[in-house]
N, C-alpha and C positions, 0 to 999 in steps of 0.2 A: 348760130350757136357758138360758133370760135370768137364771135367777137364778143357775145355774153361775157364769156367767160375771163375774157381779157379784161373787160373794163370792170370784173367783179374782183379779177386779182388788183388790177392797178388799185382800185376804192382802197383794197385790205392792205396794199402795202403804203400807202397814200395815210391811214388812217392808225399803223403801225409806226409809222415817222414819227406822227404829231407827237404820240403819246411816248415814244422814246425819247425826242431829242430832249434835252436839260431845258428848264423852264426858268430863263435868265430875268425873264419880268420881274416872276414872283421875288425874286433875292434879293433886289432893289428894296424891298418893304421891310426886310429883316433890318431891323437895327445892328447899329456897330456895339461890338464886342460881345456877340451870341457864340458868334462860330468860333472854335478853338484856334489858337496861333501855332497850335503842330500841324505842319507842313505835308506831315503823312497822314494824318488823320481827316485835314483839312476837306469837308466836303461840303461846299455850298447847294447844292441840288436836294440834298436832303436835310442840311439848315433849312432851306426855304419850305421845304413840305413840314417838317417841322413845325415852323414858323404860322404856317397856313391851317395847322389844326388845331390851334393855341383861340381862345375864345378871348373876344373884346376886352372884359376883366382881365385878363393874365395876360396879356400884351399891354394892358393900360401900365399894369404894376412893372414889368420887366423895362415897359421906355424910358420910364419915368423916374429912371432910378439911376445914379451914376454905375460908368461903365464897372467898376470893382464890386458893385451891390447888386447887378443884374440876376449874378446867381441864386442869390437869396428866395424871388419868387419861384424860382424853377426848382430849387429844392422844396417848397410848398408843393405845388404841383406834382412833383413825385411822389411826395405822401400822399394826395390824396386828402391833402385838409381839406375841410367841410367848409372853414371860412379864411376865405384866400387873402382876403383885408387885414385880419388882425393875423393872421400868422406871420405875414410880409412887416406889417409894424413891429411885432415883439422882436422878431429877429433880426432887421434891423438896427433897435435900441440894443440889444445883444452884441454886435458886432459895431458898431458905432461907438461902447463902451467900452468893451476892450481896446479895440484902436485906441480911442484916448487917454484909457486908463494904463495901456502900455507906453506911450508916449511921457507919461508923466514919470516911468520907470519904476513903477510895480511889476514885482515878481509874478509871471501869470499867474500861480496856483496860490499867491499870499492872500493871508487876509485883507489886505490894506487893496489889493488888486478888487476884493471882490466889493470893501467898502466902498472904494472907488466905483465902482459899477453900478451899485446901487443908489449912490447918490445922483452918478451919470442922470439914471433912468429915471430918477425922480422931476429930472429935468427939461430931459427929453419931448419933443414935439415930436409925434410921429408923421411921416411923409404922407401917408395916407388916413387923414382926421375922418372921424365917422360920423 
């Protein structure tokens, strides 16, 4: 009976390990520039679970994106859009516009900024074609 019980704690502490230690595999698969660069905030263990309950679609849109546009799907994703494709396109063309239409040195809020934007967009190829 003493030995039962020994090798029924060892399983449970054995089995309490597994599922505490940090799971360094899975962070390997997180792409670069998910996790934030504050130092104190910084938590790989929970980027990668994160990371791990993200569906095929919303990993495809997040890789596939340069590292300053990543955040783009994952504010989709917190809304809760219905379609993950075209909300990741528009806001992209959104923010790919401004970039450039602030580079040309439009006032953000002018007209000539928003004219600028709209031509952008007229020209625009979205990163993910339907």
């Amino acid at each position: 009976m003493k030995y039962l019980v020994q090798l029924c704690l060892a399983l449970g502490l054995a089995l309490v390990g597994t599922v505490m230690l940090p799971a360094g595999v899975h962070a390997q698969d997180v792409p670069e520039c998910i996790d934030t660069d504050d130092q104190t905030r910084n938590n790989p263990a929970a980027t990668a679970q994160w990371w791990s309950r993200r569906s095929a679609e919303e990993k495809k849109y997040i890789s596939e994106l340069p590292c300053e546009e990543r955040f783009i799907p994952m504010i989709c994703i917190f809304l809760f859009d219905p379609n993950l494709r075209d909300c990741t396109n528009r806001r992209v063309a959104e923010y790919r516009a401004d970039r450039a239409c602030s580079k040309k040195g439009h006032a953000l809020l002018s007209e000539e900024h928003a004219a600028c934007k709209e031509d952008f967009k007229k020209s625009f190829s979205p990163p993910f074609p339907g």
